[in-house]
N, C-alpha and C positions, 0 to 999 in steps of 0.2 A: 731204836734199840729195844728188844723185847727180852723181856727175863723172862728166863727158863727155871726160874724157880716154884716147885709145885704149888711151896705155902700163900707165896703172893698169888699164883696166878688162881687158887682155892678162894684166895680173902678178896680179889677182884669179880669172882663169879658169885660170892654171896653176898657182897655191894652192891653189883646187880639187878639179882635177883630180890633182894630188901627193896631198892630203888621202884621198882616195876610193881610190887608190892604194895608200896607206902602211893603210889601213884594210882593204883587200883582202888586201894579204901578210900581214897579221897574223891574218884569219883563217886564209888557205892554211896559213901557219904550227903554227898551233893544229890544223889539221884533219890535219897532216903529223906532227905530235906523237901526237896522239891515238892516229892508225893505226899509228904504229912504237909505242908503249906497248901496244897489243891485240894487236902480234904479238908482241915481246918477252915480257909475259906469256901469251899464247896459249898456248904449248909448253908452259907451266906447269900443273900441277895443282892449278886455282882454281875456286872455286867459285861461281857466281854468288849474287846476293842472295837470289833466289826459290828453288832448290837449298837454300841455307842453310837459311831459313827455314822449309821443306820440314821437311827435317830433325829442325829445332830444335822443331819440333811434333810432331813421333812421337817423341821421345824425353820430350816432355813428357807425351806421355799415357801412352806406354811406363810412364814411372815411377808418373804416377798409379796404373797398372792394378795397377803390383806393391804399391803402400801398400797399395791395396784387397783384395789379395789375401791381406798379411802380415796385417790385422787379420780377413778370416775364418778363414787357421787357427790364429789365436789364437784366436778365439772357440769353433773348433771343438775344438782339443784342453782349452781349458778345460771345455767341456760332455763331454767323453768321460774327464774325471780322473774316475777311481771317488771318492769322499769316504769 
């Protein structure tokens, strides 16, 4: 059932349009947030996720290489001990 009443159907279009409104500033807001947090830490010495990650894999192999390395010249000065 739909009313045909002007007033309500006036107070249902400016509910609306408030709604769409109040849902806009709240993005703006959010996107006004965002931008001042990227530049507050901007200045900062951060590092991004990819940079990170980067990283944190050459240091993993970095370390692998050196295991690899401690057990051949283990093996090698065990084989060069006179007996």
């Amino acid at each position: 059932m739909q009313s045909e009443n002007p007033v309500i159907a006036d107070f249902v279009k400016l509910l609306n349009s408030a709604a769409g409104t109040i849902a806009g500033m709240g993005r703006e807001a959010s996107e006004t947030a965002r931008e001042k947090a990227k530049e507050m830490f901007g200045g900062m010495d951060f590092v991004s996720r990819e940079e990170f990650d980067a990283v944190k894999d050459l240091a993993s192999a970095a370390r692998e290489e050196v295991e690899n390395l401690k057990a051949r010249i283990a093996a090698l000065e065990a084989a060069a001990k006179p007996d």
